[in-house]
Phi, psi and omega in degrees: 000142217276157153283331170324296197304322172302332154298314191288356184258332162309304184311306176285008176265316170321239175047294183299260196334309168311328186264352157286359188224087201188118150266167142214049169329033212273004175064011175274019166246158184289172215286087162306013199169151191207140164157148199277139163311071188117169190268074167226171180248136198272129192238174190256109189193176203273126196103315274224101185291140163249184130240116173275131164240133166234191209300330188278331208240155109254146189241150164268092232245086160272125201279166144221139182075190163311038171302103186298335180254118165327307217210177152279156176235166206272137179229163190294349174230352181178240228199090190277135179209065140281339166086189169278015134078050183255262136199111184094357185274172169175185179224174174243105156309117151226155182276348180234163178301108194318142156095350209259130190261005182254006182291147173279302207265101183234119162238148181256169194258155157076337171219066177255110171305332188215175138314168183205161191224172171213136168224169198172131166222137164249150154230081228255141153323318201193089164320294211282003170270016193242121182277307169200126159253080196281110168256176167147226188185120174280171165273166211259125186213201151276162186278135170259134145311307190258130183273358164287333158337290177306161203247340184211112181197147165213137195217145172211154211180167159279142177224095193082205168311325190298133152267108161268160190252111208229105231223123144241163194208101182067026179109345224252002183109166188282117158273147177242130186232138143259112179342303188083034143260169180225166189237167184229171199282128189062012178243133179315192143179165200245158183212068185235147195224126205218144184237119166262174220288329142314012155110328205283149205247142164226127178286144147216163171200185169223122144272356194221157185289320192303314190265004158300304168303324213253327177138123177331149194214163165281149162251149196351306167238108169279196191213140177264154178192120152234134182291151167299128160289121197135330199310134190261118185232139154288115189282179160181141159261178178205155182227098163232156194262147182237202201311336185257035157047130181276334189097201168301138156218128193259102168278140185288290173196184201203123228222109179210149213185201152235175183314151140293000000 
């Protein structure tokens, strides 16, 4: 076989592989399928992966703390993960089975054909009930309750009103940046986070009905952050709720891939 042919065959298997790690959700069709992950029976405990499918998706639902509800459930604009509405429950969303390195949406930094992203707009009831609402990517682990757990992660998110940027790198501890933006109680916002194939990370968001319409912007105060190469990084959203509780929070829809 020609190396001509042997490119053209890397190209369409690269190809492939890209529109296999390719998401899309907005939850307007309802939830189809429920159920715990593996030959267990679903309790109300800490750890315990569910899986959801609708027409478009399937996610992975992992409780954190005694999280009384299996799954999220279908709300009139999207996919409500408010959880039970407890002070610390909350879940960790994921598109692959935690832990499983054979997973599609698995990326490794530095052996990427492209960059790769996570995107998401929410809408909450009552911001300051929010301990944290997070999108980004971790190293590929079992679910941590606490995201200072992981040894390597960048997230990003409401934490109460503030959007923060919340970062680790090998172990070395959480940096917490604040944007010094805020999100408000009933106004969508966007949330994306994009890794090019050398690790390095870029934010952007929408916080405002304008800039929802008008198109995503970097925020006010940023962070240089690149994951170390080699790093197995994982997408995820996280929820957890804190003492004044949020009401609904409505991810709108949930996007993940690699760049064009």
């Amino acid at each position: 076989m020609t190396e001509k042919a042997l490119k053209q065959i890397d190209r369409k298997t690269r190809d492939l592989n890209m529109k296999g790690s390719y998401m899309f959700d907005n939850f307007t069709d309802r939830v189809i399928g429920r159920g715990p992950l593996g030959n267990v029976l679903p309790v109300v405990t800490d750890a315990l992966t569910n899986v959801i499918s609708t027409p478009l998706s399937t996610l992975y639902v992992t409780n954190i703390e005694a999280q009384a509800l299996f799954c999220p459930s279908n709300a009139a604009t999207g996919l409500d993960i408010a959880g039970d509405q407890v002070d610390t429950n909350g879940w960790e969303i994921g598109m692959s089975e935690p832990g499983q390195a054979d997973a599609r949406f698995i990326f490794t930094v530095g052996s990427e054909p492209v960059g790769f992203f996570i995107e998401a707009k929410f809408t909450v009831a009552d911001v300051s009930g929010s301990n944290e609402i997070l999108i980004g990517f971790h190293e590929m682990a079992t679910v941590e309750a606490a995201r200072g757990s992981y040894t390597d992660y960048s997230l990003f998110g409401a934490i109460g009103a503030d959007l923060n940027l919340a970062t680790n790198l090998a172990s070395a501890g959480e940096t917490l940046t604040d944007t010094t933006d805020d999100v408000s109680d009933t106004v969508a916002f966007v949330l994306r986070m994009e890794v090019d194939t050398d690790g390095k990370v870029t934010y952007k968001m929408a916080n405002t009905a304008a800039l929802v319409a008008s198109g995503i912007v970097v925020p006010t105060v940023g962070l240089d952050f690149t994951f170390a190469d080699g790093t197995v990084l994982v997408p995820c959203v996280r929820q957890i709720q804190d003492a004044g509780l949020t009401g609904t929070l409505v991810m709108n829809y949930l996007e993940c891939g690699y760049l064009n």
